[in-house]
py3Dmol code that shows the C-alpha trace and the ligand (Angstrom):
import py3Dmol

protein = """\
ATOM      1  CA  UNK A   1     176.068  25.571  -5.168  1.00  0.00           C
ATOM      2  CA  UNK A   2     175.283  22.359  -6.594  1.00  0.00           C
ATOM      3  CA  UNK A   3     170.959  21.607  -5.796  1.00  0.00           C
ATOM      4  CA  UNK A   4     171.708  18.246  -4.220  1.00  0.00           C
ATOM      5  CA  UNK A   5     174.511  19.115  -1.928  1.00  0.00           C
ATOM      6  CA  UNK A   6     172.195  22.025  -0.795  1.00  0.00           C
ATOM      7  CA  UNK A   7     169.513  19.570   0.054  1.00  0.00           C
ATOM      8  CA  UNK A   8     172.269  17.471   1.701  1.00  0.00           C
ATOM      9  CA  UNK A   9     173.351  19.957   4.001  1.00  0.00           C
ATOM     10  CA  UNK A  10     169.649  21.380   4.764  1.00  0.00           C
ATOM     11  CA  UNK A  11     169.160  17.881   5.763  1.00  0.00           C
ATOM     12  CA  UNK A  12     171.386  18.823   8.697  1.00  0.00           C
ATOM     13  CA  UNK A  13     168.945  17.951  12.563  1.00  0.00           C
ATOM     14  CA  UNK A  14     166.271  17.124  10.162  1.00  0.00           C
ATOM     15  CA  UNK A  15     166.153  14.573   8.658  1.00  0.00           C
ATOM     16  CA  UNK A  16     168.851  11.649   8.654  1.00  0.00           C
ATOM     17  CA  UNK A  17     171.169  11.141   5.503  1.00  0.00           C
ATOM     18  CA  UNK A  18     170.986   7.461   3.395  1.00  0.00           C
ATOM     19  CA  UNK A  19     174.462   6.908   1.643  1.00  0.00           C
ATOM     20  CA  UNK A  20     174.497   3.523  -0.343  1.00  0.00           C
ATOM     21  CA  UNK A  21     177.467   2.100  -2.513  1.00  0.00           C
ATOM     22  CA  UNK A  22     177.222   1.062  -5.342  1.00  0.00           C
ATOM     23  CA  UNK A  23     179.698  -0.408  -8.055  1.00  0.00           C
ATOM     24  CA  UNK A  24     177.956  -0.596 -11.123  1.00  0.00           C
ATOM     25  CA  UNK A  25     174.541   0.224 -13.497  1.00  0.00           C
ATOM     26  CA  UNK A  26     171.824  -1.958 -11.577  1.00  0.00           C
ATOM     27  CA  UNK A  27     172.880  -1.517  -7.759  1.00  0.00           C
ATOM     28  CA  UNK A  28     172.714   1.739  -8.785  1.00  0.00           C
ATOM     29  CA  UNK A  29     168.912   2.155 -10.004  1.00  0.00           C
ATOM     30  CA  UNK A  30     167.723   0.501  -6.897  1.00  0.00           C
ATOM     31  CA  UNK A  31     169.804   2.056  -4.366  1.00  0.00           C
ATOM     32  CA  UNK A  32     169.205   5.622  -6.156  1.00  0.00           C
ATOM     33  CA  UNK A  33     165.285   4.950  -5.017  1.00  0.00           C
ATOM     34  CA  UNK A  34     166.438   5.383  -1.182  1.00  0.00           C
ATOM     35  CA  UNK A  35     169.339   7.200  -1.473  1.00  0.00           C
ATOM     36  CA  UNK A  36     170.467  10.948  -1.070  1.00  0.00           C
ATOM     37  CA  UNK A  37     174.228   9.631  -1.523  1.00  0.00           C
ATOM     38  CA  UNK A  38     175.528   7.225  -4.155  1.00  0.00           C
ATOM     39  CA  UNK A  39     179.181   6.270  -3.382  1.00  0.00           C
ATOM     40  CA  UNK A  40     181.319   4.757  -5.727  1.00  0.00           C
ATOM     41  CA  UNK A  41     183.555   3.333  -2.853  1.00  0.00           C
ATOM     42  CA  UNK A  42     187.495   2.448  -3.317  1.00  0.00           C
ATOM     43  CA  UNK A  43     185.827  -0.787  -1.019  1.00  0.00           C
ATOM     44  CA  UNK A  44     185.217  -2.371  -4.803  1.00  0.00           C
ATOM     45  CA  UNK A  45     189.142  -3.221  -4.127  1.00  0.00           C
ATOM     46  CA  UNK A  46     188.065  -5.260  -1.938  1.00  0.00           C
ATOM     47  CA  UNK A  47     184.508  -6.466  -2.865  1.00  0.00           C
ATOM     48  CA  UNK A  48     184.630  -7.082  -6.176  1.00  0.00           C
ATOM     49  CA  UNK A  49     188.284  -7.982  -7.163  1.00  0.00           C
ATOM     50  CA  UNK A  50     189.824  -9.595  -3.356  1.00  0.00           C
ATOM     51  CA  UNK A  51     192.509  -7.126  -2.800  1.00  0.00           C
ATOM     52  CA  UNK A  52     193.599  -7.112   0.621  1.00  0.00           C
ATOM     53  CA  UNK A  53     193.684  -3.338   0.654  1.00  0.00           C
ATOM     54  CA  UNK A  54     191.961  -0.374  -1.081  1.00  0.00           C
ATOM     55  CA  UNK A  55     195.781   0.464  -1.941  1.00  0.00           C
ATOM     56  CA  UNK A  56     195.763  -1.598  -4.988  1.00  0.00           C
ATOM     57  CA  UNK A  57     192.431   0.585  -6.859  1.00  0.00           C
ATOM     58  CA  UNK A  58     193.337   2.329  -9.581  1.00  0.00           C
ATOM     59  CA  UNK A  59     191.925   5.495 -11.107  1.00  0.00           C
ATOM     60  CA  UNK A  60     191.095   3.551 -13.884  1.00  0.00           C
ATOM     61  CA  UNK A  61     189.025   0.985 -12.206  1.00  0.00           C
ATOM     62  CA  UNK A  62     187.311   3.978 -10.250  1.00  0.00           C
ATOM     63  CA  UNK A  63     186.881   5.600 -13.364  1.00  0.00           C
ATOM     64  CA  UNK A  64     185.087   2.564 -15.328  1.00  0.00           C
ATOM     65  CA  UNK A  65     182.888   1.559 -12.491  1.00  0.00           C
ATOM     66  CA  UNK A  66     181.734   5.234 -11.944  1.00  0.00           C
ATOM     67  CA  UNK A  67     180.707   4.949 -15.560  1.00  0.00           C
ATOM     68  CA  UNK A  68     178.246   2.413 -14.969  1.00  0.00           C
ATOM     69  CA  UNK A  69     176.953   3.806 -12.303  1.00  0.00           C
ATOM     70  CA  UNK A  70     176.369   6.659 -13.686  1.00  0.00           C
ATOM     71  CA  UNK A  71     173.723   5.360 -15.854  1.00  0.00           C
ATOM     72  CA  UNK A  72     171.382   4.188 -13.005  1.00  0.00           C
ATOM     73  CA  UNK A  73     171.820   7.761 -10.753  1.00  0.00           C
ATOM     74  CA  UNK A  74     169.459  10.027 -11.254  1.00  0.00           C
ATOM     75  CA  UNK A  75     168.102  11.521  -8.789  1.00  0.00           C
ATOM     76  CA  UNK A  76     170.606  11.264  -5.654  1.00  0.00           C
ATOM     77  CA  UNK A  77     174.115  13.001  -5.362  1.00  0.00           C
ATOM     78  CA  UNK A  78     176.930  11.352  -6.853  1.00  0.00           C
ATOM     79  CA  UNK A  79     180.051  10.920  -5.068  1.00  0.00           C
ATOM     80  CA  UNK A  80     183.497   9.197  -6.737  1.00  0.00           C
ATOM     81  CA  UNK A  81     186.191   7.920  -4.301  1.00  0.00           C
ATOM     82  CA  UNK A  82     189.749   9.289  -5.002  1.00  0.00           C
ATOM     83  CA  UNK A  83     191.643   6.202  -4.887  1.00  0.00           C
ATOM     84  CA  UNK A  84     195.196   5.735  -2.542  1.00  0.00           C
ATOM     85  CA  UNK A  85     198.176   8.131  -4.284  1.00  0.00           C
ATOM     86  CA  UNK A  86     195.855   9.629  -6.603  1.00  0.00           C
ATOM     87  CA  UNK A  87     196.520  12.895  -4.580  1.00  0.00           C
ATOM     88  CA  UNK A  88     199.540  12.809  -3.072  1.00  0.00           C
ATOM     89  CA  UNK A  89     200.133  16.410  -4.205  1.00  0.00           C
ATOM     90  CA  UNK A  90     198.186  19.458  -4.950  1.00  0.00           C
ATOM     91  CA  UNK A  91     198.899  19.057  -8.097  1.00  0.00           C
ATOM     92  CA  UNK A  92     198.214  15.418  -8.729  1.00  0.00           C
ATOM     93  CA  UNK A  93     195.158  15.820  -6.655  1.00  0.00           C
ATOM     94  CA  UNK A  94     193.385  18.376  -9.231  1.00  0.00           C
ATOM     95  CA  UNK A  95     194.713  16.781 -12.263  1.00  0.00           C
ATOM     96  CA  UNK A  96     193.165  13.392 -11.333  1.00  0.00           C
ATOM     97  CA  UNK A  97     189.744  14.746  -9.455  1.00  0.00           C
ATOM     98  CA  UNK A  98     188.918  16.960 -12.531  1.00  0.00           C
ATOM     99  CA  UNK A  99     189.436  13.742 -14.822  1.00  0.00           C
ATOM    100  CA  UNK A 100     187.249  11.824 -12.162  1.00  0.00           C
ATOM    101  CA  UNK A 101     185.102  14.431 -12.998  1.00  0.00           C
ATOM    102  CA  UNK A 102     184.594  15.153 -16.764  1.00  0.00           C
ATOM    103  CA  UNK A 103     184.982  11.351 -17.341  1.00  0.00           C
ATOM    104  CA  UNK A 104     182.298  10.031 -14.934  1.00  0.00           C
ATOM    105  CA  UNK A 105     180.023  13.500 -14.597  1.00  0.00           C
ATOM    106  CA  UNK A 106     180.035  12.344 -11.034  1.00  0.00           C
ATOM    107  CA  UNK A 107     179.283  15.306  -8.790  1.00  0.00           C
ATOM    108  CA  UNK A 108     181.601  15.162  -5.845  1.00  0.00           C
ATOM    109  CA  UNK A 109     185.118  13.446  -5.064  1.00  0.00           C
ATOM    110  CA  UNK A 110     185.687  12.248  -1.466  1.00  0.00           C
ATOM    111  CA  UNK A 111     189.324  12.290   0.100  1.00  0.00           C
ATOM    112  CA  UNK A 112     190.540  10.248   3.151  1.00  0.00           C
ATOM    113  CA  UNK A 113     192.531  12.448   5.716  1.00  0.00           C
ATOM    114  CA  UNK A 114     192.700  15.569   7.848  1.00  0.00           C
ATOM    115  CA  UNK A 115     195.183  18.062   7.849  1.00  0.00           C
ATOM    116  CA  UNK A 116     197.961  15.605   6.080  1.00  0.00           C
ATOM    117  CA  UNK A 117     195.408  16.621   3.036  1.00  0.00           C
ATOM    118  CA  UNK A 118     194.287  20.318   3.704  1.00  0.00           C
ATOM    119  CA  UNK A 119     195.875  21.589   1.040  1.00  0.00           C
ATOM    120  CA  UNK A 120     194.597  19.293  -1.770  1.00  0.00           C
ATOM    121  CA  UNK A 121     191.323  19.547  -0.364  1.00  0.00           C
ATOM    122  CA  UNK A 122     191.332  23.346  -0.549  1.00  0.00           C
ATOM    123  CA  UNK A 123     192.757  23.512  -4.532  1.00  0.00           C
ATOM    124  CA  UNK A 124     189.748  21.279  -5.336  1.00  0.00           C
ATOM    125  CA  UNK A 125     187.181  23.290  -3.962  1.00  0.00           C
ATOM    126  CA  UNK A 126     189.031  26.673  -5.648  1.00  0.00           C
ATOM    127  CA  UNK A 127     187.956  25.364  -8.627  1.00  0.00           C
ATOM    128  CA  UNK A 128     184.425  24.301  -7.987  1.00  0.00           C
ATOM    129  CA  UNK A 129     185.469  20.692  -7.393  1.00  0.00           C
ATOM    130  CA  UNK A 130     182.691  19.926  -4.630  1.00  0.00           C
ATOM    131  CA  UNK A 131     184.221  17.610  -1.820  1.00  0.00           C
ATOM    132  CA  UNK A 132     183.758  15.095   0.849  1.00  0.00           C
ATOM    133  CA  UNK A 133     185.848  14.566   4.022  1.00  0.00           C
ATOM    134  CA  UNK A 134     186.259  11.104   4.979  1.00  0.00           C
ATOM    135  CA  UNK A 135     187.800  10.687   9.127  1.00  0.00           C
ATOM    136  CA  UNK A 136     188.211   8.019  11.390  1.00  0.00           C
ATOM    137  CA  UNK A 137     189.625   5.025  10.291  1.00  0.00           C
ATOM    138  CA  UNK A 138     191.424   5.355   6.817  1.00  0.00           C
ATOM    139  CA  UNK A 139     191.273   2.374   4.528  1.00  0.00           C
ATOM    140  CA  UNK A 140     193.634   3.247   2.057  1.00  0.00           C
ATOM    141  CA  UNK A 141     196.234   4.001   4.893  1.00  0.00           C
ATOM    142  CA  UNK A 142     195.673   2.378   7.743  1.00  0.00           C
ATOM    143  CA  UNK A 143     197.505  -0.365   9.111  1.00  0.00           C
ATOM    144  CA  UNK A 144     196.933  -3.716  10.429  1.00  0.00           C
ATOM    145  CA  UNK A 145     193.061  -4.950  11.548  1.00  0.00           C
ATOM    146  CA  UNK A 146     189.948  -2.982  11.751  1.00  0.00           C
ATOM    147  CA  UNK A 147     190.629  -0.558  15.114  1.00  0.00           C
ATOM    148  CA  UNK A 148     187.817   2.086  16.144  1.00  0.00           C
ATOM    149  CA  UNK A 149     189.104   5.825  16.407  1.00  0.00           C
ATOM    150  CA  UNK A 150     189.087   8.532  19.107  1.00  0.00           C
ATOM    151  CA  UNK A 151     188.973   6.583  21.902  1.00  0.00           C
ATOM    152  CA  UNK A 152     191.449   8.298  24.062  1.00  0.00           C
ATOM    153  CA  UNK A 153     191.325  12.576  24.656  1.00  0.00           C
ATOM    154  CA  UNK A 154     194.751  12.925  21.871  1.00  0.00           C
ATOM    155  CA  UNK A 155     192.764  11.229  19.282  1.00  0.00           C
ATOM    156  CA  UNK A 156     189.261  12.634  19.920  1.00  0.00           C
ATOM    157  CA  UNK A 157     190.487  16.202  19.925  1.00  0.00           C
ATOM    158  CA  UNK A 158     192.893  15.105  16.989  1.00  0.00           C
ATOM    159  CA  UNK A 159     189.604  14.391  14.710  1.00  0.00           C
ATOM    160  CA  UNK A 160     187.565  17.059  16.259  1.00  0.00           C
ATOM    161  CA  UNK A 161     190.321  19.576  15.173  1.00  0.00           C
ATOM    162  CA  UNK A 162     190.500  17.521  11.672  1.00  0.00           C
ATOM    163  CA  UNK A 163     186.615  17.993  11.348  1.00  0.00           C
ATOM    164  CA  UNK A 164     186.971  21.481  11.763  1.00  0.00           C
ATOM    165  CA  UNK A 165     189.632  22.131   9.416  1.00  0.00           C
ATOM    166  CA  UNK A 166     187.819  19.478   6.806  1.00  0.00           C
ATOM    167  CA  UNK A 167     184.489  21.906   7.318  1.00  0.00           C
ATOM    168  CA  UNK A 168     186.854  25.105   7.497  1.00  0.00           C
ATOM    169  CA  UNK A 169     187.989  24.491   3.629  1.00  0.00           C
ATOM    170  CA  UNK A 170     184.778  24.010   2.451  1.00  0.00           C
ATOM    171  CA  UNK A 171     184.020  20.294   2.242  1.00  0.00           C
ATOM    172  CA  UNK A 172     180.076  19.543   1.968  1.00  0.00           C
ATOM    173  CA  UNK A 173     179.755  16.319   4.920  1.00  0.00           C
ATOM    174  CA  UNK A 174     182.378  14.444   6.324  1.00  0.00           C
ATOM    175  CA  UNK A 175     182.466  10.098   6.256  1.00  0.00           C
ATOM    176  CA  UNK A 176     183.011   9.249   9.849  1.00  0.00           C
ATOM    177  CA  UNK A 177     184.693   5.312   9.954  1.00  0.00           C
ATOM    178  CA  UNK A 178     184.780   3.665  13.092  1.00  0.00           C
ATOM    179  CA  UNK A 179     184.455   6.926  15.340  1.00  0.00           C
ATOM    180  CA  UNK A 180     183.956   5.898  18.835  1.00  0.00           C
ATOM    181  CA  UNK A 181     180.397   6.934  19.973  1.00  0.00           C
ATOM    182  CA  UNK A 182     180.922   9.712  21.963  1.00  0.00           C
ATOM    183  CA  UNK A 183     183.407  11.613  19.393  1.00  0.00           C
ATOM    184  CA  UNK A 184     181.106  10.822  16.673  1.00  0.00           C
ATOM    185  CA  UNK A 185     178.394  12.768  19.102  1.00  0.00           C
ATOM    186  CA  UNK A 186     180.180  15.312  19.597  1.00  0.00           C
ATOM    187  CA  UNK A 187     182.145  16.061  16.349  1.00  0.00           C
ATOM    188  CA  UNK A 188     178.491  16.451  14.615  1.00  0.00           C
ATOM    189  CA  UNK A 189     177.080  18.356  17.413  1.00  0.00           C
ATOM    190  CA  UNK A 190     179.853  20.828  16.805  1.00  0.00           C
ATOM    191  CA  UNK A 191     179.735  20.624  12.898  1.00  0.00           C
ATOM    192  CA  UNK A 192     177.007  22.575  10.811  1.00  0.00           C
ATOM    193  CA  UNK A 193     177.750  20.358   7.771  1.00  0.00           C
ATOM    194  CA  UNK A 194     176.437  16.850   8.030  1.00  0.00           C
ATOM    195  CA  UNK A 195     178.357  13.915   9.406  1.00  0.00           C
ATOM    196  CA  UNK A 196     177.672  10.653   7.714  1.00  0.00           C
ATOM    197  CA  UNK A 197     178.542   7.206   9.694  1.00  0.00           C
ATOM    198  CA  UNK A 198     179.784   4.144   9.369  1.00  0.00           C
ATOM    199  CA  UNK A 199     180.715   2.222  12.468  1.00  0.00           C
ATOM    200  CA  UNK A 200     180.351   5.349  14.127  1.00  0.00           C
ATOM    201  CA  UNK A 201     176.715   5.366  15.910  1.00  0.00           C
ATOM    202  CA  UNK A 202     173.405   6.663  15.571  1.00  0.00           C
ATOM    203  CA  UNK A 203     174.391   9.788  16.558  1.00  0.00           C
ATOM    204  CA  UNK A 204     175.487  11.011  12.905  1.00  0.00           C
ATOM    205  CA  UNK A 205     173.885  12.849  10.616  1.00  0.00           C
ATOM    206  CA  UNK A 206     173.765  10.235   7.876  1.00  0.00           C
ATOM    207  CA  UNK A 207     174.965   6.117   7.667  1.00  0.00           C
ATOM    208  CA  UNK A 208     176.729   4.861   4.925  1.00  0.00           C
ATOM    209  CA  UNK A 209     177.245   0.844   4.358  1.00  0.00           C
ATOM    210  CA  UNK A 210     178.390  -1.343   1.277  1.00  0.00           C
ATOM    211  CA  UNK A 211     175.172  -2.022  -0.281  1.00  0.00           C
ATOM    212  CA  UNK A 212     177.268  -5.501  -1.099  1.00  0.00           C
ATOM    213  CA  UNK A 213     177.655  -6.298   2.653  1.00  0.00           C
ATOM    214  CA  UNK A 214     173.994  -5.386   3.994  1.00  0.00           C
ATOM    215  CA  UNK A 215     172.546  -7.295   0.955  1.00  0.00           C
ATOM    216  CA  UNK A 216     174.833 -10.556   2.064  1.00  0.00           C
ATOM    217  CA  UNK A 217     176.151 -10.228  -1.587  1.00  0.00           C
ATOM    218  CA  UNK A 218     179.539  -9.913  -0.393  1.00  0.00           C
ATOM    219  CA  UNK A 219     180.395 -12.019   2.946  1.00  0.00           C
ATOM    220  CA  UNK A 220     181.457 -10.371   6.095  1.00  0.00           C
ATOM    221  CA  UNK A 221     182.148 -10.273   9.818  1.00  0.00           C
ATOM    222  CA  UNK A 222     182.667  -5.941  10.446  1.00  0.00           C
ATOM    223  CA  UNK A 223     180.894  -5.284  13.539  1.00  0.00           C
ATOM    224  CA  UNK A 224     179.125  -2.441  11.854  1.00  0.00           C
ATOM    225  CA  UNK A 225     177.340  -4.495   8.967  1.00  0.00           C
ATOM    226  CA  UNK A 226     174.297  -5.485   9.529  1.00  0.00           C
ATOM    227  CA  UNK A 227     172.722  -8.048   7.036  1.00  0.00           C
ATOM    228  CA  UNK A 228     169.379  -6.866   6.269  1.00  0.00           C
ATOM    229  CA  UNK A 229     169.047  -9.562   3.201  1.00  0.00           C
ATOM    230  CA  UNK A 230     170.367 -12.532   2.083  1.00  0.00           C
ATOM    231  CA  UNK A 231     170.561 -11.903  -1.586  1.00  0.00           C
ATOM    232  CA  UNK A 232     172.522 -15.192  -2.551  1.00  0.00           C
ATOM    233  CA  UNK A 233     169.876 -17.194  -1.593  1.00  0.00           C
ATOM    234  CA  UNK A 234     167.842 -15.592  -4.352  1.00  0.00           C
ATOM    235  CA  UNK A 235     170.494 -15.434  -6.728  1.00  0.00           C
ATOM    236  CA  UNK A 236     171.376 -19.138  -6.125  1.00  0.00           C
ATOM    237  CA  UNK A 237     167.732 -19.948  -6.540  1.00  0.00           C
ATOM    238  CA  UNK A 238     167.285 -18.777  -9.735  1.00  0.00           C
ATOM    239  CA  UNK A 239     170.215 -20.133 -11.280  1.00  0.00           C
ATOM    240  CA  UNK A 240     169.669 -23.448  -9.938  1.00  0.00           C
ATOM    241  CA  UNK A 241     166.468 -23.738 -11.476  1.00  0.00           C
ATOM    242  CA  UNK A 242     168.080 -22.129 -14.864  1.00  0.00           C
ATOM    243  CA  UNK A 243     170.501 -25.420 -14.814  1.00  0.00           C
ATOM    244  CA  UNK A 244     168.093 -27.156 -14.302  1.00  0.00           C
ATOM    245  CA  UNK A 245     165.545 -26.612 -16.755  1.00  0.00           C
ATOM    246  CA  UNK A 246     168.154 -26.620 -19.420  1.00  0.00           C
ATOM    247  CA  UNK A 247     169.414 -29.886 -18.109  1.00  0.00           C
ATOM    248  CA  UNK A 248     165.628 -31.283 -18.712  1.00  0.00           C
ATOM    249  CA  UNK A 249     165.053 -29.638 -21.979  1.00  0.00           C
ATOM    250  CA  UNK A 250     162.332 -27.068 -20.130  1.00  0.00           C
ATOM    251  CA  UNK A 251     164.087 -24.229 -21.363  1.00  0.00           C
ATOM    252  CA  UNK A 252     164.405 -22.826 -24.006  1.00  0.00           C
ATOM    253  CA  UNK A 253     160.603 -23.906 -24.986  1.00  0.00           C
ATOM    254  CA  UNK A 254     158.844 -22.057 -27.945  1.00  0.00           C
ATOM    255  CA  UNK A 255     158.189 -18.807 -26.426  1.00  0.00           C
ATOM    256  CA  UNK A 256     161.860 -18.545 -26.137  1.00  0.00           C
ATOM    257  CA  UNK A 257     162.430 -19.257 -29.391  1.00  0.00           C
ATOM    258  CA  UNK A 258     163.136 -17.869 -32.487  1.00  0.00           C
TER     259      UNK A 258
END
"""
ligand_1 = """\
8
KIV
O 185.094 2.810 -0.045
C 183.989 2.884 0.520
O 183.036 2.173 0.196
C 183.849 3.886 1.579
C 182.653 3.802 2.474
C 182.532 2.515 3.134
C 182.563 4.932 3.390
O 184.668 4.724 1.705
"""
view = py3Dmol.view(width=600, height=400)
view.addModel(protein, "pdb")
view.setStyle({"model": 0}, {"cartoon": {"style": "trace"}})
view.addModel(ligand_1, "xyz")
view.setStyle({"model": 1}, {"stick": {}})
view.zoomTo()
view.show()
């Protein structure tokens, strides 16, 4: 088994998990410093290029962006989202994951479904494809607004069962989206892999957010994001002072010169 999914899943009523996104090279260095989990998120649809739905990523633009980040990982595990119809079938699903994989050297794919997906899941991890379960709300099928998950006794056993199943075929941790808190509880009380959360309480093993959204990089209402910076006001700073410097001949002086 792969050394940092090991460490991963000994992290398990230890010590919680940090999964950051990231998009590209510099994100990347920085959020590798505090990370165990580096996502390269189908969300990119949506932060970086305004798509109304993950639907619209393409392998390609997963591909590329996992690139880039690959340059700044180094130390924490490496995870690729499969984007939406990129595993329809079995056969789809391990022709596209081991492309995500010798293209981007990432070292894990992660999937979005339960049973629906059992069987992809399962041909991946036959051949040593290492993957992560993602539960709860689905982006890349979901319908309509933001709506938490396993609120009522159908639903809660529905993604307990799913868990199982998810954990049953192998898969290292499973995302948990907008899990109400008491199936969040007990879904990683009952799981010996870890559970990592996003909108789906302290209780996890692990909390994911887009680095974008709790940097105030990318602007957003989600319940679940917290701002912890406002990184614009930096950014906006500095190029202000750039135009402005230019504008009065400061810059470029000598030193900047050739
Ligand atoms: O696409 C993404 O960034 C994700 C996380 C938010 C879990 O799937």
């Amino acid at each position: 088994m792969n050394k940092k999914i090991k460490k991963i899943l000994n992290k398990k009523n230890k010590s919680k998990i940090i999964c950051l996104t990231s998009y590209s090279k510099n994100i990347a260095e920085e959020a590798d410093k505090c990370a165990d989990i580096i996502l390269v998120g189908d969300s990119l649809g949506s932060v970086l290029y305004n798509h109304d739905t993950t639907k619209k990523v393409t392998l390609t633009n997963m591909i590329d962006h996992s690139k880039s980040v690959r340059l700044g990982v180094k130390k924490s595990l490496m995870v690729v989202d499969m984007p939406y119809k990129t595993y329809s079938s079995t056969k789809t699903a391990l022709k596209n994951a081991k492309k995500i994989m010798k293209e981007t050297r990432c070292d894990a794919v992660k999937l979005e479904g339960g049973k629906e997906i059992i069987k992809q899941i399962k041909l991946l991890i036959k051949n040593k494809i290492p993957v992560m379960g993602h539960l709860g709300l689905l982006p890349q099928t979901n319908k309509g607004k933001f709506k938490s998950k396993g609120g009522t006794d159908k639903e809660k056993k529905q993604l307990i069962d799913d868990s199982l199943l998810l954990q049953k075929s192998g898969v290292f941790s499973i995302v948990l989206e907008c899990v109400k808190t008491s199936t969040a509880n007990s879904i990683t009380k009952e799981l010996e892999i870890p559970t990592i959360g996003i909108g789906s309480s302290v209780y996890c093993d692990g909390q994911v957010l887009v680095t974008d959204d709790l940097i105030g990089l990318n602007q957003t209402n989600i319940k679940f994001v917290k701002k912890f910076l406002n990184v614009k006001k930096y950014i906006s700073s500095g190029l202000r002072k750039f135009a402005s410097e230019v504008r009065s001949k400061k810059y470029p002086s000598k030193k900047h010169s050739y």
